[in-house]
C-alpha positions as CSV (number, residue, x, y, z in Angstrom):
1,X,-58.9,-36.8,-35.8
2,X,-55.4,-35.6,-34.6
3,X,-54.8,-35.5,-30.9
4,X,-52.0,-33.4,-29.4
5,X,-51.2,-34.4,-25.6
6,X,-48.8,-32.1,-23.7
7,X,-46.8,-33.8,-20.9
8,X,-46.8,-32.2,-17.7
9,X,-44.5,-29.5,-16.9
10,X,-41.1,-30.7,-15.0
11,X,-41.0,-29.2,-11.8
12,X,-37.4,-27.9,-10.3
13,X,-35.6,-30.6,-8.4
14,X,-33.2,-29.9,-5.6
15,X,-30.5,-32.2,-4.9
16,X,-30.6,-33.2,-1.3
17,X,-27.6,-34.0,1.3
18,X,-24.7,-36.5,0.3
19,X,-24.9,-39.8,2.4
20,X,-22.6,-40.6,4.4
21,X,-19.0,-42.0,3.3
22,X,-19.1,-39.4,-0.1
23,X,-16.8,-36.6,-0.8
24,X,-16.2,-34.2,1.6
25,X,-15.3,-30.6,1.2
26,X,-11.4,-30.1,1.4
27,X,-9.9,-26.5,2.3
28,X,-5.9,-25.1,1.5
29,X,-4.6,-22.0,1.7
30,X,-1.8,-21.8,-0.6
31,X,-1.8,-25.4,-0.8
32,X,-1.6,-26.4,2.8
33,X,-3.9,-27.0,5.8
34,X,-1.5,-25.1,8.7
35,X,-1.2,-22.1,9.9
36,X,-0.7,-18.7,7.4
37,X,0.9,-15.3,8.1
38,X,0.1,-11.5,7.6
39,X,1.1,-9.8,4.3
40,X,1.2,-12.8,2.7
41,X,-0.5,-13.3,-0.3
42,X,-3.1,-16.3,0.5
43,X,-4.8,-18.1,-1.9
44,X,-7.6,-20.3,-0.9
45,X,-9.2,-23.5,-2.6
46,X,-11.9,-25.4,-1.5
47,X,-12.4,-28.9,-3.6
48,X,-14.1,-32.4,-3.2
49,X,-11.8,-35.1,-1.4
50,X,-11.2,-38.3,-3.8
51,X,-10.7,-36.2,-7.3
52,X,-14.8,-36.2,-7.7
53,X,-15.9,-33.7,-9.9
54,X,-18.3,-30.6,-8.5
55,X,-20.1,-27.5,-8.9
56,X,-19.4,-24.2,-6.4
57,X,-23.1,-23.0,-5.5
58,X,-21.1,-20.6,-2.2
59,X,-17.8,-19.8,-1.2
60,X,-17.2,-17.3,1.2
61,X,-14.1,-16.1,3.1
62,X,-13.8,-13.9,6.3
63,X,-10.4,-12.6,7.9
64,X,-8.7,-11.3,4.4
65,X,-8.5,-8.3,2.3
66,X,-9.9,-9.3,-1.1
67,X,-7.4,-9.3,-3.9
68,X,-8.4,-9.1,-7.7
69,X,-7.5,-12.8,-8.4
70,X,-4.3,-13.3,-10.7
71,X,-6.2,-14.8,-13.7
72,X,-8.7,-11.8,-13.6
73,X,-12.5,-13.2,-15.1
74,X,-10.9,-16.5,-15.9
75,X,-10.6,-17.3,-12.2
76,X,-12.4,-20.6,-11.2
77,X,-15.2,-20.3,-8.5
78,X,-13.1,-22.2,-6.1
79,X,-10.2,-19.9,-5.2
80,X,-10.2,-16.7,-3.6
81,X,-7.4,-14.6,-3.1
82,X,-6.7,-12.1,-0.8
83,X,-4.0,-11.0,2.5
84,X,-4.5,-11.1,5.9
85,X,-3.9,-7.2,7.8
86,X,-3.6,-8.7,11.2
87,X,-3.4,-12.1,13.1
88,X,-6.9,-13.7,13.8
89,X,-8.6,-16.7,12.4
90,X,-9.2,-17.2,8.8
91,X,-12.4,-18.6,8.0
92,X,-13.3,-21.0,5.0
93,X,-17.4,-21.8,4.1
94,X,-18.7,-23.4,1.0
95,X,-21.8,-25.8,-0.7
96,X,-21.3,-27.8,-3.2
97,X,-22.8,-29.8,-5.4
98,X,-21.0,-33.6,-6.4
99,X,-21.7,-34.0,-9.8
100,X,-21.1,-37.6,-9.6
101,X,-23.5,-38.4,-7.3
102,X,-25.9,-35.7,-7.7
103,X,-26.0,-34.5,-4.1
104,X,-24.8,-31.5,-2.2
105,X,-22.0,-31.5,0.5
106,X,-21.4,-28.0,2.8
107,X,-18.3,-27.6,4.7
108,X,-15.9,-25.3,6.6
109,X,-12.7,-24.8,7.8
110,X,-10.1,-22.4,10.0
111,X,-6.6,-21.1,9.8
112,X,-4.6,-19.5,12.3
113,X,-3.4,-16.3,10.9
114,X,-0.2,-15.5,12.5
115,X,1.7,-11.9,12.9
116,X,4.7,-11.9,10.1
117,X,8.1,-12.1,11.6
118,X,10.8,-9.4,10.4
119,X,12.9,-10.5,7.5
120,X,15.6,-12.7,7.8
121,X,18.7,-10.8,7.5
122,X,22.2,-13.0,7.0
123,X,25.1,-11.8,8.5
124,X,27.7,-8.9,7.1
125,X,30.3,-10.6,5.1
126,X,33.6,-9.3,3.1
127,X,34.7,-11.1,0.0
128,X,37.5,-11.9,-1.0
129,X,38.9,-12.0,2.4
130,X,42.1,-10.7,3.3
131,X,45.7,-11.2,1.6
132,X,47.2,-14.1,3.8
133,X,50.5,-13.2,2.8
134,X,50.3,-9.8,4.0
135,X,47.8,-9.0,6.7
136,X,45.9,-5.6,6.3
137,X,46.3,-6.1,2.3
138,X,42.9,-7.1,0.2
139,X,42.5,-7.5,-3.1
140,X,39.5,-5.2,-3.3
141,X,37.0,-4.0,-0.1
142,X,33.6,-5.5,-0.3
143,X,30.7,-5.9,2.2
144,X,27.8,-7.4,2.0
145,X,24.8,-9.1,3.3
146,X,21.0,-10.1,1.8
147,X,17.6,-9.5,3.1
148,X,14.7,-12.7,2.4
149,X,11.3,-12.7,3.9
150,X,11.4,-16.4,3.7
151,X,8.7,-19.1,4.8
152,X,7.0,-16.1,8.0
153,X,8.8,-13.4,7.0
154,X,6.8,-10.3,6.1
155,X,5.9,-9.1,2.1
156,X,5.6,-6.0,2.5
157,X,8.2,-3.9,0.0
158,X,11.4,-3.6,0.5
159,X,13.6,-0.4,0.2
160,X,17.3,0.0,0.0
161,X,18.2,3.4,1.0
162,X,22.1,4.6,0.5
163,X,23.7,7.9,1.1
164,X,27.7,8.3,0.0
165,X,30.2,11.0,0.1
166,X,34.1,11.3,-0.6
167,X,35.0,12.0,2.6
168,X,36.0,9.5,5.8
169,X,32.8,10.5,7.6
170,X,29.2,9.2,7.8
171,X,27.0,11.2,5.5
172,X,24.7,13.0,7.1
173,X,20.7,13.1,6.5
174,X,21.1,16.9,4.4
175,X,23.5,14.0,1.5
176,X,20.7,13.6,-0.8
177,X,20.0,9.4,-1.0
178,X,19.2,7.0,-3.6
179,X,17.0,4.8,-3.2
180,X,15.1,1.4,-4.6
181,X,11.9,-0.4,-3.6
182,X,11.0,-4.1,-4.3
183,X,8.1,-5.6,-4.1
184,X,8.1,-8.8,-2.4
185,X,4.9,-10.5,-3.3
186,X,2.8,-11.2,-6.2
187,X,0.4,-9.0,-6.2
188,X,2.8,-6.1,-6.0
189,X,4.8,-7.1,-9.0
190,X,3.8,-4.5,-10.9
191,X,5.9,-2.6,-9.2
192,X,9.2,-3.9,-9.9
193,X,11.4,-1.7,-10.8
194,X,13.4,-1.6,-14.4
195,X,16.8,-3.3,-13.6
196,X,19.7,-0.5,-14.9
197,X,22.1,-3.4,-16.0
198,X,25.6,-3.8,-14.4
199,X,27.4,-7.1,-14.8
200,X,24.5,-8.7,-15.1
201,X,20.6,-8.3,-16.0
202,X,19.8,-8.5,-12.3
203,X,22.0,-6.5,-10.7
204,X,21.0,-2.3,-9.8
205,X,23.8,-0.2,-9.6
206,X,22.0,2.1,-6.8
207,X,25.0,4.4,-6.8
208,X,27.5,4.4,-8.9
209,X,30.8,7.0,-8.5
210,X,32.8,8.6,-10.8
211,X,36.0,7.3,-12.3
212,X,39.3,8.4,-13.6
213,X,40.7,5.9,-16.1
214,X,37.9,3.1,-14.7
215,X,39.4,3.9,-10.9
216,X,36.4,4.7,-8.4
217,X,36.5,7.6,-6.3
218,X,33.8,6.6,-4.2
219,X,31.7,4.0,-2.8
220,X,29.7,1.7,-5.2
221,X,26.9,0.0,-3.9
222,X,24.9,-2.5,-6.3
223,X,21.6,-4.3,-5.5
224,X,21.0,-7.7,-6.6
225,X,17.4,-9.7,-6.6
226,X,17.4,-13.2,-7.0
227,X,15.2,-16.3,-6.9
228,X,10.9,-16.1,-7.1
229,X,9.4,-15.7,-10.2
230,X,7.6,-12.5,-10.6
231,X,8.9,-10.9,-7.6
232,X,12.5,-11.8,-5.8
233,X,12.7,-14.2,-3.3
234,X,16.1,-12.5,-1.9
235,X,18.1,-9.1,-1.8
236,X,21.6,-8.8,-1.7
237,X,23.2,-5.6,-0.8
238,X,27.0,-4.9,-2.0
239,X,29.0,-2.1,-1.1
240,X,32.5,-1.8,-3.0
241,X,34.9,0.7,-1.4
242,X,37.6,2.4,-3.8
243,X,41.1,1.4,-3.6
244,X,42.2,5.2,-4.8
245,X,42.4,6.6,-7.9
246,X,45.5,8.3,-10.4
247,X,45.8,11.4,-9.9
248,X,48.8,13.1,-12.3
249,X,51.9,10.2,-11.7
250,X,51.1,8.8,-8.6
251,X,47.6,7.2,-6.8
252,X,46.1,8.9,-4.0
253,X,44.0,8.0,-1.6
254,X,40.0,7.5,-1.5
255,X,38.2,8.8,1.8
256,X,34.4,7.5,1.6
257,X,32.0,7.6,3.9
258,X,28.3,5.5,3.6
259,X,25.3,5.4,5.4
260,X,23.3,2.1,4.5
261,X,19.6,1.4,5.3
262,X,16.7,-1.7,4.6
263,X,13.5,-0.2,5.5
264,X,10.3,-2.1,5.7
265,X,7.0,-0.4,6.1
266,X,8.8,2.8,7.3
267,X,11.1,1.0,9.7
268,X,14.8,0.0,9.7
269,X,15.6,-3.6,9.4
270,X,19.5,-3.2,8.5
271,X,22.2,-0.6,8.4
272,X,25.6,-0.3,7.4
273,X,27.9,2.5,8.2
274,X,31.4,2.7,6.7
275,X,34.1,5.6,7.3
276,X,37.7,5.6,5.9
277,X,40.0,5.8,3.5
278,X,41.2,2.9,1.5
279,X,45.2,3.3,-0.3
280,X,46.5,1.4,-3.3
281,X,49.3,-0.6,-2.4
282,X,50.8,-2.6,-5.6
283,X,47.9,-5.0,-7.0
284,X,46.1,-4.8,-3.1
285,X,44.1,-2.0,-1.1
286,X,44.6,-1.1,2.3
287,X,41.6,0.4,4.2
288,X,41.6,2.3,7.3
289,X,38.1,2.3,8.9
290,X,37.5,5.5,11.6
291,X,33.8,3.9,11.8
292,X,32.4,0.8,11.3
293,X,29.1,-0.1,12.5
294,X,26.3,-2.4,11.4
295,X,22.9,-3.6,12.8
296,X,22.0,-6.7,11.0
């Protein structure tokens, strides 16, 4: 006679609370426990303290905007990735389950979202600077300056905005502009813009004039991103004035006139205006500003 015995069925276990002295739950916004700012892009992690392995069971995050994660469906449970709109609170909950010790540990955690500061902008600087040897004489005429969000600065694009005419006067808002946005975190880089090359790979010539025999006639004013990865970390703006161009046997002088803005979110967080007219002398320029003006 064969007998067949069946066990009994398992019933579900839940693993209850970890004692006291295990793991605790350990929250970071882009790797750090202090305060984070608005516009950034903000990446929270929750994890075990002491390395121990574990298992997400929740994870939830109030006072962001939800962002589709950076590694799309290969994102781990434990990260969520988002922006703050205003300042506020950030809040961080989670269970989880310590696969060491077989228990599960819940947690939470706050961060003060703070308003973004406006971008740092450096002050407006002319290289080479002037012929010693005879004051008023430069080698060329070139301003410029950079824009960087920096550590609270805000990420929202930014645009460089540049109108030009060949005449000693400010252009005026009917002088059609050129214009170039860059986004200034990552989960705007697809929106970089194609570098045109000048020089180098990361230069953009934003407007570039019209020679005779490689002189400029007008203003040139190039737009260089540097530093970051996927999106720049700094801008710097350079305007070029001519030093005059041939015309038949002799060189003649360049009137230009520019009208230079950084815009952020609609508003102005630069400008440069230049009106004059710059004359060869020998191997050096002389430049004769009727207006000058910045707001950096």
């Amino acid at each position: 006679m064969l007998a067949l015995t069946l066990a009994p069925a398992a019933s579900s276990q839940t693993t209850g609370p970890c004692p006291p002295g295990s793991a605790t739950a350990v929250f970071t916004v882009n790797g750090k426990t202090g305060p984070v700012y608005t516009t950034h892009d903000l990446l929270v992690r929750v994890k075990l303290s002491g390395g121990a392995y574990f298992t997400v069971n929740s994870f939830e995050v109030t006072g962001i905007r939800r962002l589709p994660h950076p590694d799309g469906d290969e994102a781990p449970p434990s990260e969520m990735y988002g922006t703050a709109d205003s300042p506020g609170t950030l809040t961080a909950t989670a269970t989880l389950t310590n696969d060491d010790v077989g228990c599960t540990v819940s947690g939470s955690a706050s961060f003060e979202v703070r308003a973004a500061t406006t971008p740092a902008v450096s002050k407006l600087l002319r290289r080479p600077p002037p012929y010693k040897a005879k004051p008023g004489l430069t080698w060329d005429s070139k301003f410029w300056f950079k824009v960087a969000p920096e550590a609270t600065g805000a990420r929202m694009p930014i645009t460089i905005e540049a109108r030009a005419i060949r005449s000693a006067r400010i252009p005026g808002p009917g002088v059609k502009a050129a214009r170039i946005t860059f986004p200034m975190r990552t989960s705007d880089a697809g929106d970089m813009p194609d570098p045109q090359a000048h020089g180098d790979c990361s230069t953009v010539e934003l407007i570039g004039p019209h020679r005779v025999h490689t002189w400029a006639t007008g203003a040139e004013v190039d737009v260089i991103p540097s530093g970051g990865r996927e999106v720049p970390a700094r801008i710097r703006v350079i305007v070029e004035l001519p030093r005059g161009y041939p015309r038949g046997y002799r060189l003649v002088k360049t009137p230009v006139g520019v009208d230079l803005k950084v815009l952020q979110d609609g508003a102005a967080i630069a400008r440069l205006r230049i009106a004059g007219r710059c004359a060869p002398v020998g191997q050096f320029s002389r430049c004769r500003y009727r207006k000058l003006t910045t707001a950096l």
